[in-house]
KOLLUM-879609 format. One line per 4 residues: number of its first residue (from 1); their letters; for each residue x, y, z of N, C-alpha, C, O. Coordinates in steps of 0.1 Angstrom, whole numbers, plus 5000, padded with zeros to 4 digits. Atoms other than C-alpha are relative to their C-alpha. Layout:
# KOLLUM-879609
NUM	A	X Y Z X Y Z X Y Z X Y Z  ... .
This chain:
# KOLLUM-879609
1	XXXX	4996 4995 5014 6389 3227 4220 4993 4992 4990 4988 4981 4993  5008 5005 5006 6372 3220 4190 5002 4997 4984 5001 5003 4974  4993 5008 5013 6385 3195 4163 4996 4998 4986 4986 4992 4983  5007 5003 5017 6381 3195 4124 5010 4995 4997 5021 5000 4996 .
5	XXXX	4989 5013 5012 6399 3163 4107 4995 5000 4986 4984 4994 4983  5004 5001 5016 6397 3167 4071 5005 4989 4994 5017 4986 4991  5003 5016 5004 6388 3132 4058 4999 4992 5011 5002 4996 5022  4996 5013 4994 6387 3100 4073 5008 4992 4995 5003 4981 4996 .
9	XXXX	4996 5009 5009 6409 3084 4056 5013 4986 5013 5012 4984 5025  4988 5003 4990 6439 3065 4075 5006 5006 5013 5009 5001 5024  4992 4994 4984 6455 3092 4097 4991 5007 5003 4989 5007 5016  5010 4991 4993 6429 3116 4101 4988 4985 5007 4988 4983 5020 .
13	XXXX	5008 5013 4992 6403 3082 4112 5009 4993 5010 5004 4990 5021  4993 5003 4988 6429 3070 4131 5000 5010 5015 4996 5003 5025  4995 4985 4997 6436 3101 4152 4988 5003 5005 4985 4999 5017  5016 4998 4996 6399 3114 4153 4992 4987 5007 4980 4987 5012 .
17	XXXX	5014 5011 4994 6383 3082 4165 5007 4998 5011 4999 4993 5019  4989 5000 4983 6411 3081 4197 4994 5009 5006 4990 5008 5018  5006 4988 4990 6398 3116 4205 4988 4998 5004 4983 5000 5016  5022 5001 4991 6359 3108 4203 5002 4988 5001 4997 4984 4991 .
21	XXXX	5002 5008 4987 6364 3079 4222 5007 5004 5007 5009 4993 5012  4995 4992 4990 6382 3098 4246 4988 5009 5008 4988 5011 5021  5008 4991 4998 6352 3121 4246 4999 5015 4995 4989 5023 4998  4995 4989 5008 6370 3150 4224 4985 5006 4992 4976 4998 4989 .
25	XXXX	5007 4994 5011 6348 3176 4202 5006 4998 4985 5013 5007 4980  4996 4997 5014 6357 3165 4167 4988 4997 4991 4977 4991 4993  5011 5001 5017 6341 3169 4131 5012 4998 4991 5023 5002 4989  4994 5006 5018 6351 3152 4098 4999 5004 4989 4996 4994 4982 .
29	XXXX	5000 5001 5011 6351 3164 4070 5005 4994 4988 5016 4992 4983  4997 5010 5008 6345 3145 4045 4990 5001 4988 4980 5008 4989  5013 4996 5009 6325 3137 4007 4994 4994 5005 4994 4988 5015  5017 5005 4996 6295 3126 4003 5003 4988 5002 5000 4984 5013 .
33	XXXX	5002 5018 5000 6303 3087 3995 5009 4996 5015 5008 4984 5018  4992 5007 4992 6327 3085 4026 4987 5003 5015 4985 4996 5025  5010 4998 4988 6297 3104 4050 4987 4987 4997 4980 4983 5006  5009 5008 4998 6273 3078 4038 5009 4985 5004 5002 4976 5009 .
37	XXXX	4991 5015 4998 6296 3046 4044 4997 5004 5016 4988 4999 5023  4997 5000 4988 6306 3062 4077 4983 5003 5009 4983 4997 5020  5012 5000 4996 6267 3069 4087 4994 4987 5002 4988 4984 5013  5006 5017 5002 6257 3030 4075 5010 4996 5013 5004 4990 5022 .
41	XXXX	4990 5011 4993 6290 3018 4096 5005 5004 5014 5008 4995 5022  4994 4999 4992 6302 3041 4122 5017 5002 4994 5022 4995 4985  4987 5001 5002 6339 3050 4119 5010 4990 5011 5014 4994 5022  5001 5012 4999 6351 3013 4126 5020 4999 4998 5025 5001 4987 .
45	XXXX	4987 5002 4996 6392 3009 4138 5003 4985 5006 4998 4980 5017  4997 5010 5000 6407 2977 4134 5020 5001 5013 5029 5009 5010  4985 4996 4992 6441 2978 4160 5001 4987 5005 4992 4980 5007  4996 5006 4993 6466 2956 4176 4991 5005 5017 4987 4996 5024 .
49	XXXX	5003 5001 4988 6453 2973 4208 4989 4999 5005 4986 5001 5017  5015 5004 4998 6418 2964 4204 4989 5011 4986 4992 5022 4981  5010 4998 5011 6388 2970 4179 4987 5010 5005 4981 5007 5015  5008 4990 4991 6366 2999 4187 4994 5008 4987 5003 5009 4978 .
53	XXXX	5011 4990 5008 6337 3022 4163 4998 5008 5012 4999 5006 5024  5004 4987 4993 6327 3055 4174 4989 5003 4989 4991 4999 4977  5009 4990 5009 6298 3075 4156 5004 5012 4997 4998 5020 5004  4997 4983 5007 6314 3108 4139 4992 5009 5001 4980 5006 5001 .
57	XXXX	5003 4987 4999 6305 3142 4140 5002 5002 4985 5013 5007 4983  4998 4998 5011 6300 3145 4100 4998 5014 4994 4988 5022 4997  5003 4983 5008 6304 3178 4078 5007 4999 4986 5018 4994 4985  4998 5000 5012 6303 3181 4039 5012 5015 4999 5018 5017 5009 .
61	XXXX	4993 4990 5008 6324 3211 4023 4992 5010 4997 4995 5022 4997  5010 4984 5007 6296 3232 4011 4989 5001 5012 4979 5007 5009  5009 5000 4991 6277 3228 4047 5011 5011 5013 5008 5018 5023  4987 4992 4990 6313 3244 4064 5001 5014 5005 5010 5019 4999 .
65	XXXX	5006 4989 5000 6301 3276 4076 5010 5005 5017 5014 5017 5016  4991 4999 4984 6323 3278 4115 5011 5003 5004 5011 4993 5012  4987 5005 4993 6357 3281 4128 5002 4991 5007 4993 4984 5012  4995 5011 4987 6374 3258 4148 5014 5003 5003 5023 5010 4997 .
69	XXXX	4989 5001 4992 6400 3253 4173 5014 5000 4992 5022 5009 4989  4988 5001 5005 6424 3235 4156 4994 4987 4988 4986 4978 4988  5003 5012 5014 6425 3217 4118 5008 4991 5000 5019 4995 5001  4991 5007 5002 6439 3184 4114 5002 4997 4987 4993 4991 4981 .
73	XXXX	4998 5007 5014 6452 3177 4081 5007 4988 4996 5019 4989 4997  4996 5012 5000 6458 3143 4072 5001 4992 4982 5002 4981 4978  5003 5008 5014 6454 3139 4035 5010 4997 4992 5020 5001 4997  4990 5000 5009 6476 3131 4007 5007 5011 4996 5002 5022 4997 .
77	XXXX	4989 4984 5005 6503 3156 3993 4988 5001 4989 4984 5013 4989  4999 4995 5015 6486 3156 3958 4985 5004 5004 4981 5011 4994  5012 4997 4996 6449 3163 3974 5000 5010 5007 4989 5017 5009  4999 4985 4995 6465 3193 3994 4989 5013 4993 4978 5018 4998 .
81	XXXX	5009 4985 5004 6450 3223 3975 4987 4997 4999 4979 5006 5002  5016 4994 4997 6414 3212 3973 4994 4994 5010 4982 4991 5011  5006 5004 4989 6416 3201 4007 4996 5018 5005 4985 5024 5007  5002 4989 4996 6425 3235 4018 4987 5009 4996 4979 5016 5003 .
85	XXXX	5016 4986 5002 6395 3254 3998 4993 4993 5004 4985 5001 5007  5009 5009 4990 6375 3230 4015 5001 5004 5014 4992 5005 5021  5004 5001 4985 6383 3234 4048 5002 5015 5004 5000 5019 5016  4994 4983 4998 6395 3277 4044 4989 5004 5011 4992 5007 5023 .
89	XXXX	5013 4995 4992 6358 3287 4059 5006 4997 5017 5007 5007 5024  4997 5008 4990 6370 3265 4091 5017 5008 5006 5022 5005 5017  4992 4995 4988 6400 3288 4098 4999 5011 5002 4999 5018 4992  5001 4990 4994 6398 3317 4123 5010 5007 5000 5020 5004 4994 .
93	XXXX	4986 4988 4988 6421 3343 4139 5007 4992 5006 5020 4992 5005  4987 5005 4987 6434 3321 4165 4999 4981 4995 4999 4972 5003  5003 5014 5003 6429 3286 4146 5016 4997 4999 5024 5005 4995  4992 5002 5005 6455 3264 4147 5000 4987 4991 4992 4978 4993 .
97	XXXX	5005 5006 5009 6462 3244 4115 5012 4988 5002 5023 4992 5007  4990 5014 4990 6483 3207 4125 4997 4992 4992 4987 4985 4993  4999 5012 5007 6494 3189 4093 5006 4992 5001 5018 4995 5002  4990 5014 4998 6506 3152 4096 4997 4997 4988 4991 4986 4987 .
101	XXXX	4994 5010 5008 6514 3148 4059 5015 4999 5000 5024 5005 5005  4987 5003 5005 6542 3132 4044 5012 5012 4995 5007 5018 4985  4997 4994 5007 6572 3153 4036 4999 5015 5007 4992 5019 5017  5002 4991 4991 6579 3186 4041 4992 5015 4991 4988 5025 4997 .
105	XXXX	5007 4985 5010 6563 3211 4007 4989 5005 5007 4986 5017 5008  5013 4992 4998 6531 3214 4023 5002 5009 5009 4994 5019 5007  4996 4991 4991 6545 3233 4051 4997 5018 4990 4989 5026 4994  4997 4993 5003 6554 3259 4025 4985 5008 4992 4982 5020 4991 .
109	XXXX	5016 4996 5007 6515 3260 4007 4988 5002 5013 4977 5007 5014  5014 4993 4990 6497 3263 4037 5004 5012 5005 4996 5021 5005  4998 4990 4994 6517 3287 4053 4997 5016 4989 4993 5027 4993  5002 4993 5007 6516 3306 4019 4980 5004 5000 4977 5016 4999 .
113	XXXX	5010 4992 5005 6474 3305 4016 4998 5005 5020 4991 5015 5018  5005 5005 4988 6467 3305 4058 5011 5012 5008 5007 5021 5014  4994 4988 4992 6495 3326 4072 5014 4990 5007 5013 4978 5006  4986 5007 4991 6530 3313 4092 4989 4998 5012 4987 4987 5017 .
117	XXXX	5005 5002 4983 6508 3319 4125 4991 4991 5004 4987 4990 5015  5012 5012 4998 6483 3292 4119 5005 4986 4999 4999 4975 5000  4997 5019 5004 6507 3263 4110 5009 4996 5004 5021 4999 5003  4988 5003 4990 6523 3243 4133 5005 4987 4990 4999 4981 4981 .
121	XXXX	4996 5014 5010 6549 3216 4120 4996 4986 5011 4995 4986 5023  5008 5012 4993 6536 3182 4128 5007 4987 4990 5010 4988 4978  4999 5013 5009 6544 3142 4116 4993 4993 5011 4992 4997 5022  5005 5012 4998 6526 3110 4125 5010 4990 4995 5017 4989 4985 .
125	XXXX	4989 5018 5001 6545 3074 4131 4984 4994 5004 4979 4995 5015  5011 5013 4998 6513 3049 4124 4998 4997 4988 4995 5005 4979  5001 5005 5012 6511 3024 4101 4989 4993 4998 4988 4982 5003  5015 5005 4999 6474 3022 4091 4997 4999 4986 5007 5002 4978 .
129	XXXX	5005 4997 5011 6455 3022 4060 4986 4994 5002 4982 4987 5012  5011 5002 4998 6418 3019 4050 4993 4986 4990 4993 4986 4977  5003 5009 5009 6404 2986 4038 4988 4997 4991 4980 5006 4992  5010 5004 5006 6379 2973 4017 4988 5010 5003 4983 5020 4997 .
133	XXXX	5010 4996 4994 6353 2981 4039 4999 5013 5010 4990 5015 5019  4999 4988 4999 6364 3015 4048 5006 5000 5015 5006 5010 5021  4998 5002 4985 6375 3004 4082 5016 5004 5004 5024 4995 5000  4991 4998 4999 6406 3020 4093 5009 4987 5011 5007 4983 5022 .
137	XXXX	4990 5010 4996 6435 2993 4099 5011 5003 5003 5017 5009 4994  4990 4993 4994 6462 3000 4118 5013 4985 5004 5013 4977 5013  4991 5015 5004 6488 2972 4112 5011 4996 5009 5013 4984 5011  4992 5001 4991 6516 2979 4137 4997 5008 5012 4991 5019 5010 .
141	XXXX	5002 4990 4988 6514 2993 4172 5001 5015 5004 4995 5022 5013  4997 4989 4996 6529 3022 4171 4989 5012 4994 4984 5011 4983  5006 4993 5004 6510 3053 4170 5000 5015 5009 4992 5019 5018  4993 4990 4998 6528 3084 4175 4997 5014 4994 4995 5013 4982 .
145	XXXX	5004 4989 5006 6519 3122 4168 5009 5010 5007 5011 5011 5019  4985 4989 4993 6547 3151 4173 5000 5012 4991 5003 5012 4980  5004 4984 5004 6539 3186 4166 5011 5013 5010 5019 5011 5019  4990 4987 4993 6554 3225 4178 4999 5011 4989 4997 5010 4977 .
149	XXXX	4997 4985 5010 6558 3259 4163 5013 4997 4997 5022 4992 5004  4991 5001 5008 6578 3261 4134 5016 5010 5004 5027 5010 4999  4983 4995 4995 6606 3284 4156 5002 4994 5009 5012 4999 5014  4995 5008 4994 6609 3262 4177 4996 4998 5018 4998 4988 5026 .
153	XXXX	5006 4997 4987 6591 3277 4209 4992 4993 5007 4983 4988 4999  5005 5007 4997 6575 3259 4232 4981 5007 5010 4978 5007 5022  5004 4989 4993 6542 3282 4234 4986 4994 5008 4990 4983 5011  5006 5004 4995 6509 3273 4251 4989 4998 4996 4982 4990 5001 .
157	XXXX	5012 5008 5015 6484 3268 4224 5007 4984 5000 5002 4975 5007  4993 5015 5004 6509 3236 4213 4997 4993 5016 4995 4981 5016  5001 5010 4986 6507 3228 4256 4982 4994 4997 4978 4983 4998  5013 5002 5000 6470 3230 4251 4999 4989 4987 5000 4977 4991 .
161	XXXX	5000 5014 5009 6467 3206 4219 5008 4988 5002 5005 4977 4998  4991 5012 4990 6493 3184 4238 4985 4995 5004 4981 4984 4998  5004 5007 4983 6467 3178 4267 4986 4996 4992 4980 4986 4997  5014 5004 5011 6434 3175 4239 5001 4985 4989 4992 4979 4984 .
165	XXXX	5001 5010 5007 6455 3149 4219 5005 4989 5010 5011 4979 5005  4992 5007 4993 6467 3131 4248 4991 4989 5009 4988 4989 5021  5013 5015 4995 6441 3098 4252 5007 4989 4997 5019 4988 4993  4997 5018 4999 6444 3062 4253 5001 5000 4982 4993 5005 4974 .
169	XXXX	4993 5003 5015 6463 3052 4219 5001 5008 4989 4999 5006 4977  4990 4992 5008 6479 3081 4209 5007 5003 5012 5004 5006 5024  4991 4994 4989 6515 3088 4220 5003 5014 4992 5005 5016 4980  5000 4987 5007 6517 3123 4215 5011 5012 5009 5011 5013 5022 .
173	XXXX	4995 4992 4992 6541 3149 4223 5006 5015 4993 5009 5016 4981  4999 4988 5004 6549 3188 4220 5012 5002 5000 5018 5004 5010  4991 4999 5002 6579 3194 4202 5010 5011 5004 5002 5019 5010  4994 4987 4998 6609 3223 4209 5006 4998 4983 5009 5009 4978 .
177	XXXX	4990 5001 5017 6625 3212 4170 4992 4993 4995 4996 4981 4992  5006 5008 5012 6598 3200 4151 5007 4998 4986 5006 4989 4978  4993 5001 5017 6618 3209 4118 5012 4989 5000 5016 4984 4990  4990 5007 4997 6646 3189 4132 4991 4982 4999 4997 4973 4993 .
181	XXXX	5003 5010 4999 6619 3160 4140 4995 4999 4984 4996 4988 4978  5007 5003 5015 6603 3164 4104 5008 4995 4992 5003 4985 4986  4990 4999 5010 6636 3166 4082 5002 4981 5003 5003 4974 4994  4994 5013 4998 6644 3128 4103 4987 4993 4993 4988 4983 4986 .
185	XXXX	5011 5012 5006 6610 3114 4093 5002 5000 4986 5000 4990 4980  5005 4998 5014 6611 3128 4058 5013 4991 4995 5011 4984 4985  4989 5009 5003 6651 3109 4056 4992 4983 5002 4993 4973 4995  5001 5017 4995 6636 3076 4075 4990 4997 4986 4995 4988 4980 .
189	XXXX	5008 5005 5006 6600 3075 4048 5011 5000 4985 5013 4989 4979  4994 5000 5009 6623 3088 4019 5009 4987 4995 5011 4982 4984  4990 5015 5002 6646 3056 4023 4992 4990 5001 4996 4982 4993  5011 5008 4994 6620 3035 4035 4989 4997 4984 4987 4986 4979 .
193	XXXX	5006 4999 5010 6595 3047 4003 5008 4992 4987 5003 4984 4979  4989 4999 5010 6627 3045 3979 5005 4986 4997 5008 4981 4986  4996 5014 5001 6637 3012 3985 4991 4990 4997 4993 4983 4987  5009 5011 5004 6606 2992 3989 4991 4999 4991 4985 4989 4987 .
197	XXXX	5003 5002 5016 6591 3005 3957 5009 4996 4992 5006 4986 4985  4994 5008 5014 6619 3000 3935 5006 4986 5000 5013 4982 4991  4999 5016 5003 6622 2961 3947 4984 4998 4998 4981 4989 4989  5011 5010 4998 6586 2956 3953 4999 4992 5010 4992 4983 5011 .
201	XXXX	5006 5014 4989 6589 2940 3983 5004 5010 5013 5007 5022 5015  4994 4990 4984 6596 2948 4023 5012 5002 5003 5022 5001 4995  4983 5001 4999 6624 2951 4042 5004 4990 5003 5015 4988 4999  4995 5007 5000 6626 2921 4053 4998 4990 4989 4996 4980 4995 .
205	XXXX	5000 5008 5010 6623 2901 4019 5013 5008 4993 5019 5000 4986  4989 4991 5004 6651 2928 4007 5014 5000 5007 5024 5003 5002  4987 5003 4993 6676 2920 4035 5004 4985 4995 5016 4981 4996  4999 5009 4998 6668 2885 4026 5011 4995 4983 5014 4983 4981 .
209	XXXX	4991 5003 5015 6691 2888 3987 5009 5011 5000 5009 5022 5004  4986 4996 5005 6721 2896 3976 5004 5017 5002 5000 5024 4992  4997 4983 5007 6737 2938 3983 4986 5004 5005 4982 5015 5001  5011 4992 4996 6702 2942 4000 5005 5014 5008 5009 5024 5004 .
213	XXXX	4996 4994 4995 6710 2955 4032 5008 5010 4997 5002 5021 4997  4995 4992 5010 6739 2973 4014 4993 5011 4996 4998 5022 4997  5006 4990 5014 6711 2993 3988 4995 5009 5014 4998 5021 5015  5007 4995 4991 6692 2999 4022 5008 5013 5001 5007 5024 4995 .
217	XXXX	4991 4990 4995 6718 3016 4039 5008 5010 4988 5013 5020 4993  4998 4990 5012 6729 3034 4002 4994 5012 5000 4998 5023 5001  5015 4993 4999 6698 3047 4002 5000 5011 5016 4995 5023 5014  5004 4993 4984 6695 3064 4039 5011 5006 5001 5011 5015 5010 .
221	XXXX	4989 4989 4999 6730 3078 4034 4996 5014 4989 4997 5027 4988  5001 4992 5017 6723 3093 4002 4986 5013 5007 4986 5023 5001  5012 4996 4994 6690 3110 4023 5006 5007 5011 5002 5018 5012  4993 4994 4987 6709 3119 4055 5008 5013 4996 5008 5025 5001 .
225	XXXX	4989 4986 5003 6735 3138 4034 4989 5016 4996 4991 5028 4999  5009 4990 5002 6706 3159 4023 4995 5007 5008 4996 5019 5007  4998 4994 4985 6696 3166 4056 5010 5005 5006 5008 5014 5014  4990 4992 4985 6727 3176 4074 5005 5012 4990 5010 5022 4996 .
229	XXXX	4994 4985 5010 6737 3203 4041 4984 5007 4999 4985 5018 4993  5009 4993 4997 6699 3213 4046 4998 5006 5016 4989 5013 5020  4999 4991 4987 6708 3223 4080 4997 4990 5013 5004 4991 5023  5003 5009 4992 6691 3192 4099 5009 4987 5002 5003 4976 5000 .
233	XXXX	4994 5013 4998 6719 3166 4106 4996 4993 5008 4997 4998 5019  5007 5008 4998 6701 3135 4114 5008 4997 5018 5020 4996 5019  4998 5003 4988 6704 3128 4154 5005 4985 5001 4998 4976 4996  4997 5014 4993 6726 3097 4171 4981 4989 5003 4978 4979 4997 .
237	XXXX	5008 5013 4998 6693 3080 4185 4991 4999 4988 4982 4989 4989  5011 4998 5008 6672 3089 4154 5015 4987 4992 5011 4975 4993  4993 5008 5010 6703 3069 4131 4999 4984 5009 5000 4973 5003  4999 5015 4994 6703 3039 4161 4985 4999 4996 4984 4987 4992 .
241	XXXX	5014 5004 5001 6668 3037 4156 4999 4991 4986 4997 4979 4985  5006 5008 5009 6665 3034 4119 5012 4987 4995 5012 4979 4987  4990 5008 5003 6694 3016 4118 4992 4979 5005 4991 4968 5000  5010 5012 4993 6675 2986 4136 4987 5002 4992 4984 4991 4987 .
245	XXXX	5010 4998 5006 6645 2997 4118 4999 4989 4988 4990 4981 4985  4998 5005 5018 6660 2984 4084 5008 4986 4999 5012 4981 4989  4990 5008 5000 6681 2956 4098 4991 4988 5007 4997 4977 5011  5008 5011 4993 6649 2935 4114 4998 4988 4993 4990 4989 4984 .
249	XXXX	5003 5011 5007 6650 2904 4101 4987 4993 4995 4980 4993 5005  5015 5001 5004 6615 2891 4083 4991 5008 4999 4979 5006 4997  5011 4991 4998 6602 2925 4087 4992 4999 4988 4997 4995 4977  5009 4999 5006 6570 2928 4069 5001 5017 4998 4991 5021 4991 .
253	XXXX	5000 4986 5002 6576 2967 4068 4998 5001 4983 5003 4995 4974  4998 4995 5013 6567 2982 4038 4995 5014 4997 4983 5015 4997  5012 4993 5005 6558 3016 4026 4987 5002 4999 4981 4992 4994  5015 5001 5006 6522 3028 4021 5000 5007 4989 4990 5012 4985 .
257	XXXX	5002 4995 5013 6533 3040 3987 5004 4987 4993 4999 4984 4982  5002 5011 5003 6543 3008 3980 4988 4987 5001 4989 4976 4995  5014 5002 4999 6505 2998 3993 4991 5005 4987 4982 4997 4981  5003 4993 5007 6495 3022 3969 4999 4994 4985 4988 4993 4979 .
261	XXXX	4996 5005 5011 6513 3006 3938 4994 4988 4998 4991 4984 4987  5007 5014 5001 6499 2973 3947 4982 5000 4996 4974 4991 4994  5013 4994 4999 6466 2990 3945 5000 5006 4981 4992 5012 4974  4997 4988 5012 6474 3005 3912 4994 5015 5000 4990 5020 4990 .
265	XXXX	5004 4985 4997 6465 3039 3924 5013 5010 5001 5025 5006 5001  4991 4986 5001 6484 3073 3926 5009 4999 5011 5005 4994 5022  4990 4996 4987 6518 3082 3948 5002 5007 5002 4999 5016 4994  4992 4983 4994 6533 3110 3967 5013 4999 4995 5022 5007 5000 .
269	XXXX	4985 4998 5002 6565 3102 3950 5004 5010 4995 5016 5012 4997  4992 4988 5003 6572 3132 3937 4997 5013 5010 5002 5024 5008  4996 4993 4992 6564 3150 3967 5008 4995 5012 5012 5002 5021  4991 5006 4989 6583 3127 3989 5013 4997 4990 5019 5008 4989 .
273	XXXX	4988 5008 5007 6611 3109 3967 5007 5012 4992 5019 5015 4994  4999 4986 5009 6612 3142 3942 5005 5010 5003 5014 5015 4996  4999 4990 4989 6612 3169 3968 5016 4999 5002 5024 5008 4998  4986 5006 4994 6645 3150 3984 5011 5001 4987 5021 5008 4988 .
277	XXXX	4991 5000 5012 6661 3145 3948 5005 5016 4996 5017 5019 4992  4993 4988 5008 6659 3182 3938 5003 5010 5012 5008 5021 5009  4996 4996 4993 6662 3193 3970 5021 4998 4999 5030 5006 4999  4987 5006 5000 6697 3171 3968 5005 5011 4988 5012 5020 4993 .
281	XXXX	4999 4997 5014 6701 3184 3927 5009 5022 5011 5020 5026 5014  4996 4984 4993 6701 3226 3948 5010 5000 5008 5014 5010 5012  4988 5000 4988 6729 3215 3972 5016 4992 4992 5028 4991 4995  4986 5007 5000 6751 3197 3951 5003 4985 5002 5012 4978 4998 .
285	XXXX	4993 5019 4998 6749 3160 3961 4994 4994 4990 4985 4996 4983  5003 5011 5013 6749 3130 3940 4994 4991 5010 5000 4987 5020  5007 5016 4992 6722 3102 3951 4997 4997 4986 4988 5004 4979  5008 5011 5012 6717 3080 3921 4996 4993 5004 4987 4991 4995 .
289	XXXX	5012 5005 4999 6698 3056 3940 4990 5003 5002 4982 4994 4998  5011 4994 4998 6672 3079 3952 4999 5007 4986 4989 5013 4986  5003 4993 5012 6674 3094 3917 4992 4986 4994 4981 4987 4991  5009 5006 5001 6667 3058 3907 4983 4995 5006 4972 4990 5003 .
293	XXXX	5016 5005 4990 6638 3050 3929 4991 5013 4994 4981 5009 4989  5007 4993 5005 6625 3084 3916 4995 4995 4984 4984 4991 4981  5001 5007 5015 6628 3075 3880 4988 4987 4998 4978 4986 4991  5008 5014 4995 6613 3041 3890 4982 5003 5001 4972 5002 4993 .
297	XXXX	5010 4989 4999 6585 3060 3906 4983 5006 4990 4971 5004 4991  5002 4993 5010 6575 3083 3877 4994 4989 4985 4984 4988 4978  5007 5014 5014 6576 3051 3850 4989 4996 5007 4979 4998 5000  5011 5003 4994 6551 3037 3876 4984 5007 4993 4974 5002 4988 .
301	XXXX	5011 4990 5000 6529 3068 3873 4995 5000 4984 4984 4998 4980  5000 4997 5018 6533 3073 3832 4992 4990 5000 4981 4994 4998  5005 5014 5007 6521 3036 3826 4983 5000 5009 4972 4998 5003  5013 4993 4995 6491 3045 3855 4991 5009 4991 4979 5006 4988 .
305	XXXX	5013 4993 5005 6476 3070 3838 4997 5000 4987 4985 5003 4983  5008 5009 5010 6478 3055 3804 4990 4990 4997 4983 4988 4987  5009 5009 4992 6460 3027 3822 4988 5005 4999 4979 4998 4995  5011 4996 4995 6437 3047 3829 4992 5011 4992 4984 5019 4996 .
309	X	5003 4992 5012 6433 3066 3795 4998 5013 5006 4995 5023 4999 .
């Protein structure tokens, strides 16, 4: 099968450089300034489980002339639409399109330009980002990818992208309830995002004062309820999970939109934090802390782009 990851950035370079060192057919697309870095350097992966470059398969936007197998989408929510007219040439008849962003709107805009039959639901568990020197850094071990058709079927395209993403350092597996696995990631980042932006710190510097713990768990109830009156009530081992998640003592956990802010650059908050809020607002429930963390958010953004005239 024959891979197109649109960008390099964190999850698509993470992801794509597992397959071609595996020996996978992938292509990148990507701009110009990231194809010349990656030409000078190599697509260069920093990991707990060892440090490894591969040489990419590079492709511009205006050179995209092919189908392919299957598209990975890996980019930010707010970069969505001119990813897609970028990568549209690249899908076929039988392409399937396998995004791991954040959250769940994009579901609704791809399916809208691309078709329902091209878009499987998908999330990624890996906490990477790209540093300085463009080198994808992958900060904790885990590195999880979980996909499926959006009814739930378990059909043989998805067995076949199982067995194409299934190399050394990715755990990957083919869902029967992806919407069920999505709705829990979008509660775990939503609490996760919500919190450690509006202290500024991790979780474990946040357990470490006064009513932390407490805001935590405010926070992840206030998120859950939104889920189970949106149809997905949050699963026993998915709540023991984050329940330990949020209760590690010294964790260094933090958001990568709280990476972001440290960066003074742009958030997904209002397609992650926002989404959840007015999703909540259509059902009826009251989260005022996730309303605060939005608000919080938002001031962020305002004072951003005055910054930045």
């Amino acid at each position: 099968m024959r891979l197109l990851v649109i960008g390099a950035g964190a999850l698509g370079g993470y992801y794509g450089a597992r397959v071609v060192r595996a020996g996978g057919d992938v292509t990148f697309l990507v701009r110009a300034k990231r194809a010349e870095q990656l030409r000078r350097n190599g697509l260069e992966v920093v990991s707990p489980h060892g440090d490894f470059a591969v040489q990419p398969k590079l492709i511009l936007a205006d050179d995209l002339k092919e189908t392919f197998d299957v598209v990975l989408v890996g980019v930010k929510a707010y970069s969505l639409d001119d990813a897609m007219s970028q990568f549209a040439p690249a899908v076929g008849s039988s392409t399937m399109i396998l995004p791991i962003l954040n959250g769940l709107k994009h579901i609704d805009a791809l399916t809208a330009r691309f078709g329902a039959a091209r878009v499987l639901g998908g999330l990624a568990n890996v906490s990477a980002g790209l540093d300085a020197e463009g080198r994808v850094v992958q900060f904790m071990a885990n590195q999880t990818i979980v996909f499926g058709e959006i009814d739930g079927s378990l059909s043989e395209r998805a067995l076949a992208l199982e067995t194409l993403l299934h190399v050394p350092g990715i755990d990957v597996r083919a869902s029967e309830a992806i919407m069920q696995d999505m709705w829990e990631k979008f509660v775990q980042l939503s609490t996760l995002a919500g919190i450690t932006c509006l202290m500024r710190a991790s979780i474990g510097d946040i357990l470490a004062v006064p009513n932390g713990e407490q805001s935590i768990f405010r926070l992840f109830a206030e998120c859950c309820a939104v889920a189970t009156a949106s149809g997905f009530e949050p699963r026993a081992p998915f709540i023991e999970f984050d329940r330990k998640l949020f209760t590690t003592l010294d964790s260094p956990l933090k958001a990568s939109m709280l990476r972001d802010i440290e960066r003074g650059s742009i958030t997904e908050a209002e397609h992650i934090l926002g989404d959840m809020a007015n999703r909540a607002r259509a059902l009826g429930i009251d989260t005022p802390l996730l309303d605060l963390a939005r608000a919080h958010l938002a001031a962020y953004e305002v004072g951003r782009r005055r910054a930045a005239g």
